[in-house]
N, C-alpha and C positions, 0 to 999 in steps of 0.2 A: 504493500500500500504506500508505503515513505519511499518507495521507489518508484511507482508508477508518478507519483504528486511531481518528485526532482525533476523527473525527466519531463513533463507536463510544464514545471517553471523553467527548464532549459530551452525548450519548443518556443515558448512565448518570447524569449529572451532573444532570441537565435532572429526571430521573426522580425522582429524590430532591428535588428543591424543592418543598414544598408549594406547590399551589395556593392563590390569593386566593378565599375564600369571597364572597358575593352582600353580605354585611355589610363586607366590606374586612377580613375576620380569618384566617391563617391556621389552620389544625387542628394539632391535636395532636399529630395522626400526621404522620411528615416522612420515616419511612426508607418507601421502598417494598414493602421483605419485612416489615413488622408486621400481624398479623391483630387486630380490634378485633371484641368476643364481649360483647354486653350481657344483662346477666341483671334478669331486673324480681320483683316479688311477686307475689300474686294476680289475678288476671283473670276476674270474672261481669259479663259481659255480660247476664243475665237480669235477671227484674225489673222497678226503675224503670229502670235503667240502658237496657234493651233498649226500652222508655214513652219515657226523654226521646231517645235517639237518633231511633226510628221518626219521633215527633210534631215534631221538627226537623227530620226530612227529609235528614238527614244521619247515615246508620250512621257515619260516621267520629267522629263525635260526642267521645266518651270519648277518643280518643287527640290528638285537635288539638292541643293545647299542648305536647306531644312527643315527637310523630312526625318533624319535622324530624332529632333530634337522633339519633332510634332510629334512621333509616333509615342513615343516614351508616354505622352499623356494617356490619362483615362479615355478622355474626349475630346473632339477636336470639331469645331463649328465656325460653320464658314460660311461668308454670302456668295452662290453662285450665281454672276452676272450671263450666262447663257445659257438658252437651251442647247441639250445636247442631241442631235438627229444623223440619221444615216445621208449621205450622199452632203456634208454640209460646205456649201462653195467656199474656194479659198480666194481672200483680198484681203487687202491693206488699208481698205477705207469703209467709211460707211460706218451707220449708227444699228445696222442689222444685227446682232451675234449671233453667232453657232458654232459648236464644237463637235468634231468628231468624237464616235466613241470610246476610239481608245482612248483617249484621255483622260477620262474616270479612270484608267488606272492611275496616274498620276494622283489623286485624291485620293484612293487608297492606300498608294504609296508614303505617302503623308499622315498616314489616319486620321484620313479624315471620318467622324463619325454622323454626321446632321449637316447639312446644309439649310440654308433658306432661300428660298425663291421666289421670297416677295423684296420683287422692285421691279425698276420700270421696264428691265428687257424681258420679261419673265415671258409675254406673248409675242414675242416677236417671229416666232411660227407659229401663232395661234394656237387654241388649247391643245391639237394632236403634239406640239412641240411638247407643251409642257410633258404631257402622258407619256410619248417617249422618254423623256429625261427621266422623270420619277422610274422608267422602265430600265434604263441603264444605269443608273445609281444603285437600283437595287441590286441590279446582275452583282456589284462589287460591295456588298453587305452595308450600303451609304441610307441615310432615309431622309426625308423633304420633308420641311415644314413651309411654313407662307401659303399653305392651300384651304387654311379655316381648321388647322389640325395642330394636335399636340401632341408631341413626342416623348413619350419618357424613356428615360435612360437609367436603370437602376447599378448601383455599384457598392459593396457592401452597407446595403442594409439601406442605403437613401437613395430615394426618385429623385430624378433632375430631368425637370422639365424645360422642354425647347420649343419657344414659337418663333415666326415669324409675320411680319405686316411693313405694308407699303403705303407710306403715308406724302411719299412725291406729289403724284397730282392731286390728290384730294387729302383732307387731314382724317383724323380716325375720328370711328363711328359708335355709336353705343356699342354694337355686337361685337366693336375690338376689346373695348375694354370688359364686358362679362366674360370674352371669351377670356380673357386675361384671369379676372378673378373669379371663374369655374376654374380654370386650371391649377391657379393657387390653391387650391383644397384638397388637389391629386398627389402634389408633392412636392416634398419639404425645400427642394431649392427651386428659381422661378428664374430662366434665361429669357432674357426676350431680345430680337433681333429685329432692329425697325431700318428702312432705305425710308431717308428724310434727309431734309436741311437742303444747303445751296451748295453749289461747285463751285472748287475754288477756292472756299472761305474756308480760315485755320477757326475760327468761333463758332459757336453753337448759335443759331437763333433764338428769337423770344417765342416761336415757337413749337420747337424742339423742346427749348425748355421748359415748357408750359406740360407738354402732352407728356415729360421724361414724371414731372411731379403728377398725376395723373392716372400715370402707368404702376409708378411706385403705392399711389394711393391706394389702388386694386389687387395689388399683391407683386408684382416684379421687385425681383432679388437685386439683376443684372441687367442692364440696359446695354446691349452693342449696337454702335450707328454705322450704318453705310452710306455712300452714293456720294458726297462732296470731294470723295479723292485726294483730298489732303487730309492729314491727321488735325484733330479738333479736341479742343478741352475734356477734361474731365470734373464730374462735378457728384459728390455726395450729398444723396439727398434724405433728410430724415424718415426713419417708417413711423407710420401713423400709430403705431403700435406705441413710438415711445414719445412722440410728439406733435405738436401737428405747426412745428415750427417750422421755418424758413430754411431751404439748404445750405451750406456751410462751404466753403474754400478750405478751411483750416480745423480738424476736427481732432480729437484725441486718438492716439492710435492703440490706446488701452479698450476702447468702446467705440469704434471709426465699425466696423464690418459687423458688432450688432445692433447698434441704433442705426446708421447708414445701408439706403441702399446705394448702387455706385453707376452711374452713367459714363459710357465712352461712346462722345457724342458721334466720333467718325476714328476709325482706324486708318484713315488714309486706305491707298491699294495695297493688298497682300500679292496678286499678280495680275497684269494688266500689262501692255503692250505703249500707256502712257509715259515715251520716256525722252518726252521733249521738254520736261523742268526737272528742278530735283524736288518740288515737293509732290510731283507725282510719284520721282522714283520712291519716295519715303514710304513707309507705313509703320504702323504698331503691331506688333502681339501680345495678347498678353495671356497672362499665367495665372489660374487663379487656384487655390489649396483650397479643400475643406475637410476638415475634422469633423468628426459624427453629424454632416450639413451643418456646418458653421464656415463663413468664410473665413480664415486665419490667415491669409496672405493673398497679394497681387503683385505681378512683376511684370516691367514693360518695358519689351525686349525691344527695343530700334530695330527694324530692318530696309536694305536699301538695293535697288533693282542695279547695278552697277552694270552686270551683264544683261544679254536683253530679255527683257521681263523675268527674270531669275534672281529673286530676293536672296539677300546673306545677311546674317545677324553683324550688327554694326556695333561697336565698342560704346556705351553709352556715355 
């Protein structure tokens, strides 16, 4: 019995040391109950982008420089700016997208695990586009949201919920926000992924900022933004849970991830074929930890397109 119990506190013990990575480094993550939930910016695969992967022979193309780092997470959730279709033409211009489907492996490649698909190229093959994509996402174990649907993603012992919504040409509606807080009741963490704001602009609008306090009111954890292509403020905003004050710039980082929820108004592009400025070439990633669904950390990792449309993590 005192010998089953030792070896019982050995296991536990054992469980908890991180492993030695292939570099000789360990990871970040060290307890065994922490979930790690990577959130990226824009993702067109069309274009040049869909030219230089095919003509390299290598769909993983765009994500080489890191995929390593993406895959390591739990979860990995991303805005896909196009439909993905069979026969999809290839050019260097135009506001059309489409991607071949090898290139969902590349998203795999990367682990990616959720996308969203609300924003404004979403129909740019009308709804069979869409239904193909959700069709080839799946072929590569990826799932859609932005279609009026919630995704959970369970990972020791906590649901983490993933939406998306497209608030470009029109703002959100009652049924965004119920959808928002029915889904808050399914599980313990609340992602939500909105294509808003203006191109261009490094600031959030008045309102983004309006609909981010809003979305929080309703139950949203995590707020990711897309579609302005340059990276954009962040901003904590109080849960009504602990108050029903005014969001904050500068909060304690003793009580910042549970009275705060956290808005990243735009990620900039994570990949995109924009590499006529550098704050196109720019984006964010970021990294976020949870302990038994508590967020315990955020990290925000610079990334910059140097080669073409092929982000590398950038020294911050």
């Amino acid at each position: 019995m005192v010998l089953a119990a030792s070896f019982l506190v050995l296991l536990i013990y054992l469980t908890a040391i991180p492993k030695e990575t292939s570099e000789g480094k360990f990871p970040l993550r060290i307890f065994s109950r922490d979930v790690e939930i990577i959130l990226t910016g824009d993702v067109m695969l069309g274009r040049t982008v869909m030219t230089k992967s095919l003509d390299s022979g290598e769909p993983t193309y765009p994500f080489e420089k890191v995929a390593g780092q993406l895959a390591e997470a739990d979860f990995v959730f991303v805005n896909l700016e196009n439909p993905i279709i069979e026969n999809c033409p290839r050019t260097s211009t135009g506001l059309k997208f489409c991607a071949d489907p090898k290139l969902t492996s590349g998203l795999k490649f990367a682990g990616v695990d959720v996308v969203t698909l609300a924003n404004n190229h979403a129909l740019d093959y009308g709804k069979g586009g869409i239904e193909k994509t959700v069709e080839f996402l799946k072929e590569e174990g990826i799932e859609a949201v932005g279609l009026g649907n919630l995704v959970i993603k369970e990972k020791k012992g906590i649901r983490f919920g993933f939406l998306g919504f497209n608030f470009v040409s029109s703002g959100p509606k009652d049924e965004d926000f119920k959808l928002v807080s029915d889904s808050d009741e399914k599980v313990e963490v609340l992602i939500v992924g909105i294509h808003w704001g203006e191109e261009y602009q490094d600031k959030a609008n008045k309102f983004q900022r309006e609909w981010a306090k809003k979305l929080v009111e309703v139950g949203a954890d995590v707020i990711v933004g897309h579609h302005p292509h340059w990276v954009q403020d962040v901003e904590y905003i109080k849960k009504p849970v602990y108050a029903e004050g005014a969001s904050s710039p500068s909060v304690s980082e003793d009580t910042k991830y549970d009275e705060y929820a956290v808005a990243y108004y735009s990620l900039g592009n994570f990949i995109f074929d924009q590499m006529w400025s550098k704050k196109t070439r720019e984006g964010l990633i970021i990294k976020l930890t949870f302990r038994d669904g508590r967020l315990i950390s955020e990290e925000k990792l610079p990334i910059y397109m140097s080669s073409w449309a092929q982000p590398e993590f950038v020294e911050k």
